[in-house]
MDAnalysis code that builds the backbone (N, CA, C; Angstrom):
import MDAnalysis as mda
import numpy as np

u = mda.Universe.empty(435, n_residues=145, atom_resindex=np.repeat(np.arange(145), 3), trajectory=True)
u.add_TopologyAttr("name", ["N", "CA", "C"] * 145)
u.add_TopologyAttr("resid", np.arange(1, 146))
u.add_TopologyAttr("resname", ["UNK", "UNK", "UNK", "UNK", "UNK", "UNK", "UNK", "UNK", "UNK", "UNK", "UNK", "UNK", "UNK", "UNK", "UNK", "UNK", "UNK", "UNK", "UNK", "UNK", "UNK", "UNK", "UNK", "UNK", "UNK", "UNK", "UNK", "UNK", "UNK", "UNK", "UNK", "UNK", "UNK", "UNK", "UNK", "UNK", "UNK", "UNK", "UNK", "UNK", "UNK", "UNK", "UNK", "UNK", "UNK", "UNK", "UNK", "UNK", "UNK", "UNK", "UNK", "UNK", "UNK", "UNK", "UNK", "UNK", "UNK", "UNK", "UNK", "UNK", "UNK", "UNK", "UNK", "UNK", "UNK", "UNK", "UNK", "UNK", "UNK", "UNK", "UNK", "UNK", "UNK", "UNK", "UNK", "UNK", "UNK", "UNK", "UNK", "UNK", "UNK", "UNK", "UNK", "UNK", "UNK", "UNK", "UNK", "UNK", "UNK", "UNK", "UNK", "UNK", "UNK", "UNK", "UNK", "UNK", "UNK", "UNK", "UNK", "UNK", "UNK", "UNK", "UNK", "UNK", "UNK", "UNK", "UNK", "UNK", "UNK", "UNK", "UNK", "UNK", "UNK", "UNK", "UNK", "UNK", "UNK", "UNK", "UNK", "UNK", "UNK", "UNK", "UNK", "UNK", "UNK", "UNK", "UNK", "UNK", "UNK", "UNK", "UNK", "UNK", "UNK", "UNK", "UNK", "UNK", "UNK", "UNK", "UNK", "UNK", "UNK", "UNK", "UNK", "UNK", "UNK"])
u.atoms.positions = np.array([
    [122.235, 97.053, 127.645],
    [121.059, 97.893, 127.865],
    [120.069, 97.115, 128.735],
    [120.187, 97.387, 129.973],
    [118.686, 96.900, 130.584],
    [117.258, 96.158, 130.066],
    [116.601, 95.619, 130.311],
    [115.282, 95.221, 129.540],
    [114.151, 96.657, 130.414],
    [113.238, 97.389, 129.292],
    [112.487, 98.292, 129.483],
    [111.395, 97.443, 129.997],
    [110.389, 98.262, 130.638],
    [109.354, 97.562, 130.829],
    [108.365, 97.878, 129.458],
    [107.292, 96.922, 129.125],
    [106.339, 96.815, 128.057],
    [105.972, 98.106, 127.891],
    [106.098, 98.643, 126.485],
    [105.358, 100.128, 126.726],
    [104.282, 99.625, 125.376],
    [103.108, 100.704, 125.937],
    [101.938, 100.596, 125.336],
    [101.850, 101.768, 123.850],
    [101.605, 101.150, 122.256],
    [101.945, 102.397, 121.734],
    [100.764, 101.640, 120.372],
    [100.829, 103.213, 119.657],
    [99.720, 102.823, 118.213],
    [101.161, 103.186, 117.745],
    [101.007, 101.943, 116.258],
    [101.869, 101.763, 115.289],
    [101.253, 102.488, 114.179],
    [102.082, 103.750, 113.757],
    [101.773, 104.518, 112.677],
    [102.674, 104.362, 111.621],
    [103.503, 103.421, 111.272],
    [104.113, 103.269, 110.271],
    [104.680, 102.311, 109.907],
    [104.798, 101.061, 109.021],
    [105.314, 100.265, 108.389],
    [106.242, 100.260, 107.625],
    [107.791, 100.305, 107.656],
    [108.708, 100.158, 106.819],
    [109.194, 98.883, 105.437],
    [108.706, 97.994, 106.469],
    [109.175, 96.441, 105.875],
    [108.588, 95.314, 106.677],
    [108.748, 94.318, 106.460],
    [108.050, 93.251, 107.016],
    [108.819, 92.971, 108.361],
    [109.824, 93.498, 108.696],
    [110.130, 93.488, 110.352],
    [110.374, 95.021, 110.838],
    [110.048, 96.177, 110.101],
    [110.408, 97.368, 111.025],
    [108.865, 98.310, 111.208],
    [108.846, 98.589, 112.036],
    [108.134, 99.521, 112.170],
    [108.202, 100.780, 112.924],
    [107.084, 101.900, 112.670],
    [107.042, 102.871, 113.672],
    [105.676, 103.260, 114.710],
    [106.444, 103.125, 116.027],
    [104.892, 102.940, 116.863],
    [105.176, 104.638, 117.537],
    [103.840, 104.726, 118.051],
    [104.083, 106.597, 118.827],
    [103.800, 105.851, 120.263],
    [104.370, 106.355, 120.940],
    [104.182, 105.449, 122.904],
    [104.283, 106.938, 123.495],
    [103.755, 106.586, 124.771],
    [103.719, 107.576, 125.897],
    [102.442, 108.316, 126.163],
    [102.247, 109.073, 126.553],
    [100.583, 109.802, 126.710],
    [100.075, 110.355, 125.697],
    [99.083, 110.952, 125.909],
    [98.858, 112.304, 124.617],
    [99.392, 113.636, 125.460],
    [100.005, 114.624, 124.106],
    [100.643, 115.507, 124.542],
    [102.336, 115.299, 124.687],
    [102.976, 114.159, 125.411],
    [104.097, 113.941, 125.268],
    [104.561, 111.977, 124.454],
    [103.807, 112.358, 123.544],
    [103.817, 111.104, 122.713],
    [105.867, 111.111, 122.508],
    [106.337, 109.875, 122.013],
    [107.517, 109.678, 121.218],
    [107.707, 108.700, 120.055],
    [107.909, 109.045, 119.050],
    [107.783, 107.890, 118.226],
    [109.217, 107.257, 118.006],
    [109.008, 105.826, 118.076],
    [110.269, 105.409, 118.396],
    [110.035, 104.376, 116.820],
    [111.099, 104.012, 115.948],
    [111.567, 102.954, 115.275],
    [111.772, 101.846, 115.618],
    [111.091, 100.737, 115.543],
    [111.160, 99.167, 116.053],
    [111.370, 98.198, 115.076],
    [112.627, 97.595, 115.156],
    [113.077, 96.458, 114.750],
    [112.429, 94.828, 115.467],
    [111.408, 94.273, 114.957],
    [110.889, 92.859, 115.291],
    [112.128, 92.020, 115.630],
    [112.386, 91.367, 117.323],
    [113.104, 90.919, 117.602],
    [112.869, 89.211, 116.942],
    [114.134, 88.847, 116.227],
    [114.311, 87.529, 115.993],
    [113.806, 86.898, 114.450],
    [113.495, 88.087, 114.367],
    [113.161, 87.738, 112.657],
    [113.894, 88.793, 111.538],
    [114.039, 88.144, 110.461],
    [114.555, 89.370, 109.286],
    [113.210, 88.896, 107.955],
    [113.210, 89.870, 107.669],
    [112.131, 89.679, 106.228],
    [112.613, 90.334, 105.055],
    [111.942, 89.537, 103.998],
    [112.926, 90.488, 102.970],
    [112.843, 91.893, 102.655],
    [114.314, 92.621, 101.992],
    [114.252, 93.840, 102.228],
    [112.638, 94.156, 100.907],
    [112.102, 95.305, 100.471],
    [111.288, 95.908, 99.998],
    [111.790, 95.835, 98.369],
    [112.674, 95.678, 98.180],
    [112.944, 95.546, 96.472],
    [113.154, 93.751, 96.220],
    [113.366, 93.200, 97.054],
    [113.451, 91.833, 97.108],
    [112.196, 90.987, 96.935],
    [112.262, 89.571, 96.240],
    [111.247, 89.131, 95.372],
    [110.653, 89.357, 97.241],
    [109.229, 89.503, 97.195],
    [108.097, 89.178, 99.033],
    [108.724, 90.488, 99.646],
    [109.154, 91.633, 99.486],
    [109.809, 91.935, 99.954],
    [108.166, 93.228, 100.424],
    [107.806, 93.390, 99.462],
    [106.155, 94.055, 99.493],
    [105.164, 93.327, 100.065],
    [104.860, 91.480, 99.838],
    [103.846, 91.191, 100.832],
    [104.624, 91.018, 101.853],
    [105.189, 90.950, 102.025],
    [105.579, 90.733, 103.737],
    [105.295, 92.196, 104.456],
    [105.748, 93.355, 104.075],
    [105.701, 94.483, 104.355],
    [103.865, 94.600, 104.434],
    [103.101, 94.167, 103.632],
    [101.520, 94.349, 103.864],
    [101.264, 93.182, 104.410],
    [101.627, 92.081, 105.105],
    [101.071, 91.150, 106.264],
    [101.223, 92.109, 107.307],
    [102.367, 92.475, 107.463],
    [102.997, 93.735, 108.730],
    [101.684, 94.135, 108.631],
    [101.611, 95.215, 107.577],
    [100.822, 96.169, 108.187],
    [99.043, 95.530, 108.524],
    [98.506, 94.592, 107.796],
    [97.386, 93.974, 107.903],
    [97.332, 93.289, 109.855],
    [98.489, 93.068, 109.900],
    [98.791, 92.817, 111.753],
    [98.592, 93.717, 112.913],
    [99.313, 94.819, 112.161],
    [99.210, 95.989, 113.167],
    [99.600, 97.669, 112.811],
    [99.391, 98.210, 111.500],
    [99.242, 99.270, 111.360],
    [97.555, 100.159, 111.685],
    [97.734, 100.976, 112.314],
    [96.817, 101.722, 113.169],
    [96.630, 100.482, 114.581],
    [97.088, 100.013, 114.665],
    [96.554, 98.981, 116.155],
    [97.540, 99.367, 117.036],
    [96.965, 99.339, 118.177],
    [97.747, 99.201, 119.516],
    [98.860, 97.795, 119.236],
    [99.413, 98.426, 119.882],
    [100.849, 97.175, 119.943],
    [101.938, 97.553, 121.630],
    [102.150, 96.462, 121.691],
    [102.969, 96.049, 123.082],
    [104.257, 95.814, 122.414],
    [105.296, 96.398, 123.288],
    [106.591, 96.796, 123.156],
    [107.661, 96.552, 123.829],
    [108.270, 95.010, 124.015],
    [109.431, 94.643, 125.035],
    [110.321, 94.459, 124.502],
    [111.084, 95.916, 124.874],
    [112.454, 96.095, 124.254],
    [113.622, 95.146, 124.716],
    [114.234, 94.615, 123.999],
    [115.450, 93.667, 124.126],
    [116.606, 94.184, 123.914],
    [116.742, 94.910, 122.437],
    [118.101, 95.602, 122.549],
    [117.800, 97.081, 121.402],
    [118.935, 97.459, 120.848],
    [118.807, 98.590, 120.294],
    [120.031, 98.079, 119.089],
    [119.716, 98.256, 117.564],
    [120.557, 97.830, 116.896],
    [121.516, 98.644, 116.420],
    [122.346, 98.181, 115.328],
    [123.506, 99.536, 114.889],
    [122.680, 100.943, 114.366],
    [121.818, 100.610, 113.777],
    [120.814, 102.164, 113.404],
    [120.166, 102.711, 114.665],
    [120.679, 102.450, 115.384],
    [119.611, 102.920, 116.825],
    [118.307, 102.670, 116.969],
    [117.790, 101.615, 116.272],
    [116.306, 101.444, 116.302],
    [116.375, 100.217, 117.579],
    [114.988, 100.642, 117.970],
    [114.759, 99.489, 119.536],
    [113.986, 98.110, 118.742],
    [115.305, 96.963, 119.223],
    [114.755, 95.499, 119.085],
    [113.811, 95.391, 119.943],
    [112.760, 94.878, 119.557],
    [111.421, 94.343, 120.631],
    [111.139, 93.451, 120.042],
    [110.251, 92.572, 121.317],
    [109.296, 91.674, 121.090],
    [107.890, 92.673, 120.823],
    [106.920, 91.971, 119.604],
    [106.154, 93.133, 119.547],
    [104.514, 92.354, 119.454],
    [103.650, 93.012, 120.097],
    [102.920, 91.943, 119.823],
    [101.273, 93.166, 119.207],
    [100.613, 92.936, 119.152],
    [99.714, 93.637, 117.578],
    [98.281, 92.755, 118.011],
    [97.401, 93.641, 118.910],
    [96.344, 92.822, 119.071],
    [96.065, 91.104, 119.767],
    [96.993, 91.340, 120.876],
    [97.338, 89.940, 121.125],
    [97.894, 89.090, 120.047],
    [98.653, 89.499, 119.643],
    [99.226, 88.477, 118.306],
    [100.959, 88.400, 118.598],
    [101.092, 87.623, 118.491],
    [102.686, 87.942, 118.413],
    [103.372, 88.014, 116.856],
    [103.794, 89.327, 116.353],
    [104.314, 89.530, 115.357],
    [105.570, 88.538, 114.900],
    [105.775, 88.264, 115.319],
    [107.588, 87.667, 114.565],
    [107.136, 86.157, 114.518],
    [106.116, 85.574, 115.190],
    [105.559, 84.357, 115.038],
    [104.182, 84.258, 113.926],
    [103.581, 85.244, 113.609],
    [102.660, 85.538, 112.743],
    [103.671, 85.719, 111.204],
    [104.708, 86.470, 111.404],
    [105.653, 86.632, 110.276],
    [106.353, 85.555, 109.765],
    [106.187, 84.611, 110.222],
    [107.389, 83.776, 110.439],
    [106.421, 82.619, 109.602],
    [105.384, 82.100, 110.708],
    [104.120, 81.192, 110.133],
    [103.351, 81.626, 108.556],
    [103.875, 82.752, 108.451],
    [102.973, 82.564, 107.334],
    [103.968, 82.966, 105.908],
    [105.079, 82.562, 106.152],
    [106.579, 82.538, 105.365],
    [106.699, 84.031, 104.904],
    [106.630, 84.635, 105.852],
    [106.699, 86.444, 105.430],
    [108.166, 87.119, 105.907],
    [108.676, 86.234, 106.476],
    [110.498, 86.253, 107.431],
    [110.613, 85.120, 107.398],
    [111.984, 85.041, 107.624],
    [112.827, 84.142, 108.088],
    [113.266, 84.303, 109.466],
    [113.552, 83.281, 110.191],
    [114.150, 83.280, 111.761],
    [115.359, 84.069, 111.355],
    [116.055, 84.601, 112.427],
    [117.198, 84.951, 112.371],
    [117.755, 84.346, 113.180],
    [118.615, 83.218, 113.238],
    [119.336, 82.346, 113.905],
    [120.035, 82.929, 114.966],
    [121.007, 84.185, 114.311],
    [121.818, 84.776, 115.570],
    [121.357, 85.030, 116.914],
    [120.383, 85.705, 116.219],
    [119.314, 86.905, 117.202],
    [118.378, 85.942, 118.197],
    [117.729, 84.608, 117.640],
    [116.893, 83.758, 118.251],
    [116.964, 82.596, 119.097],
    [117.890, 82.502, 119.709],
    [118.160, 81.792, 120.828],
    [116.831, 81.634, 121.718],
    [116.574, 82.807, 122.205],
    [115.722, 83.139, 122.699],
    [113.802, 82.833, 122.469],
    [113.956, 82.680, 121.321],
    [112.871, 82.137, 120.657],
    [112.574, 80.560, 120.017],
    [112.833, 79.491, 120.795],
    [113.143, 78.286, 120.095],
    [111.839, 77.701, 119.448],
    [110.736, 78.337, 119.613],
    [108.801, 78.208, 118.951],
    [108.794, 78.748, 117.015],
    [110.257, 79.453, 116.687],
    [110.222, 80.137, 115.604],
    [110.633, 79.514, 114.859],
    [111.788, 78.663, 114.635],
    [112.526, 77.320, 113.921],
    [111.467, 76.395, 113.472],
    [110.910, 75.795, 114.468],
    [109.729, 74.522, 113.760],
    [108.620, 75.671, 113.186],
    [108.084, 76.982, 113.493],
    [107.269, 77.003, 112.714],
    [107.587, 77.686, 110.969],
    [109.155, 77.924, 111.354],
    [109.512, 78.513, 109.491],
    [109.946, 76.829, 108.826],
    [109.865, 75.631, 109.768],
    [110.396, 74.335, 109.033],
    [108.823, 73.887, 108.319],
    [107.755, 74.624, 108.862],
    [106.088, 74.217, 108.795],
    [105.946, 75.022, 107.476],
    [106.387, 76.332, 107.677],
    [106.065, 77.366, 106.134],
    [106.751, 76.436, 105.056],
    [108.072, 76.112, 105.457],
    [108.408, 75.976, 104.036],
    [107.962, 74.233, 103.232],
    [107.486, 73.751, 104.246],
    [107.295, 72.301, 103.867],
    [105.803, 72.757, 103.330],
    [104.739, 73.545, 103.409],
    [103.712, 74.357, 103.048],
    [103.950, 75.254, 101.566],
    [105.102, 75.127, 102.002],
    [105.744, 76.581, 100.665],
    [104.726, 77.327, 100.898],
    [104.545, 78.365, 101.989],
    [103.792, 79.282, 102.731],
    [104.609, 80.484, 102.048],
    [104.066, 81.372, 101.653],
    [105.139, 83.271, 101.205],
    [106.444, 83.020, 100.285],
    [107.331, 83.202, 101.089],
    [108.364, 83.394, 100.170],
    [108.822, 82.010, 100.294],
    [108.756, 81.156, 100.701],
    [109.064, 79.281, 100.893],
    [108.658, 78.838, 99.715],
    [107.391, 79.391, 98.255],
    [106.437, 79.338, 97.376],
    [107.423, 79.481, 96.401],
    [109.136, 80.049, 96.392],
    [110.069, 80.123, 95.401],
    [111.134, 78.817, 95.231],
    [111.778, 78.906, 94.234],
    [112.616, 77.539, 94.214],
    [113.929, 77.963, 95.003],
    [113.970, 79.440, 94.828],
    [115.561, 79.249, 95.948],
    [115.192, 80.657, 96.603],
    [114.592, 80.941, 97.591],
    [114.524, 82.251, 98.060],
    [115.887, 82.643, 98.801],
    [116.236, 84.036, 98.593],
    [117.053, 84.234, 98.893],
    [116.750, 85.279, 100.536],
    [118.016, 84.971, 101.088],
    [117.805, 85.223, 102.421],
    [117.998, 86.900, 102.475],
    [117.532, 87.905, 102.897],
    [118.144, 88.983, 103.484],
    [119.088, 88.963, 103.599],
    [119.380, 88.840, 104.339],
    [121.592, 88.955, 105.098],
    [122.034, 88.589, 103.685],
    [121.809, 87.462, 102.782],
    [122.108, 87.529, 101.221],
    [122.187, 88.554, 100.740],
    [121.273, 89.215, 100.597],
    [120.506, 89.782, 99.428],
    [121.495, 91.428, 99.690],
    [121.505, 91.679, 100.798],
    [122.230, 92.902, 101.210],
    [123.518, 92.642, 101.219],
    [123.933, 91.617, 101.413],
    [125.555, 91.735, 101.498],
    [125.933, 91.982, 99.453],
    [125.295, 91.163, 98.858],
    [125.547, 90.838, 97.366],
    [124.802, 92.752, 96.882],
    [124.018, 93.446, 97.444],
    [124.013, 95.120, 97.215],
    [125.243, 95.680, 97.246],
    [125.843, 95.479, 98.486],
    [127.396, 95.850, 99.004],
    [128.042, 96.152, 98.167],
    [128.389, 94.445, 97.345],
    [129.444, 94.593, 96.920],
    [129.207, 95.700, 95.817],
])
């Protein structure tokens, strides 16, 4: 998939501590698109942080303008972006304040995200504050079964 150019959008909805929903385009032909935070996973919503992380999200950028550089599109069809929330960069705000975890696969691209989740947890910053937090990609595969 091509890289889109930055689109300009208000975030009207918070799913979890990396998804959201922003509305982009004019008024009148608005679209609301589903955005997956590129390079981070946070825990899912029944998972121990799985609620503050989901309200750092939204304390970042629900009702705020947010910037939108799409990277890819995942198996649910939601658009990976870089997302950023008031001049802020989300997945580095998520990340710093132990509200996600890096996602190794996905973050190549991001090598600023590693030292600052090695900073949360030596802080025991969010979910780093447990004796064994368990990772997402964990936590869902062990639902599965």
């Amino acid at each position: 998939m091509p890289l889109a150019a930055s689109l300009l959008c208000l975030v009207v909805a918070i799913s979890d501590g990396d998804t959201l929903t922003a509305r982009c385009g004019t008024p009148g032909a608005y679209q609301q698109v589903k955005v997956r935070i590129a390079a981070i996973d946070a825990p899912e919503s029944r998972q121990a942080f799985g609620q503050k992380s989901r309200q750092h999200l939204a304390q970042l950028c629900f009702r705020q303008r947010a910037t939108l550089q799409p990277v890819d599109e995942d198996s649910y069809g939601r658009m990976v972006a870089q997302v950023r929330c008031g001049g802020t960069d989300v997945a580095t705000a998520q990340v710093r304040a132990g509200m996600a975890w890096v996602y190794t696969p996905y973050a190549s691209g991001y090598p600023h995200l590693a030292p600052l989740q090695r900073s949360a947890q030596a802080q025991h910053a969010g979910l780093w504050s447990q004796k064994r937090p368990l990772a997402p990609w964990d936590y869902r595969h062990r639902q599965r079964r």
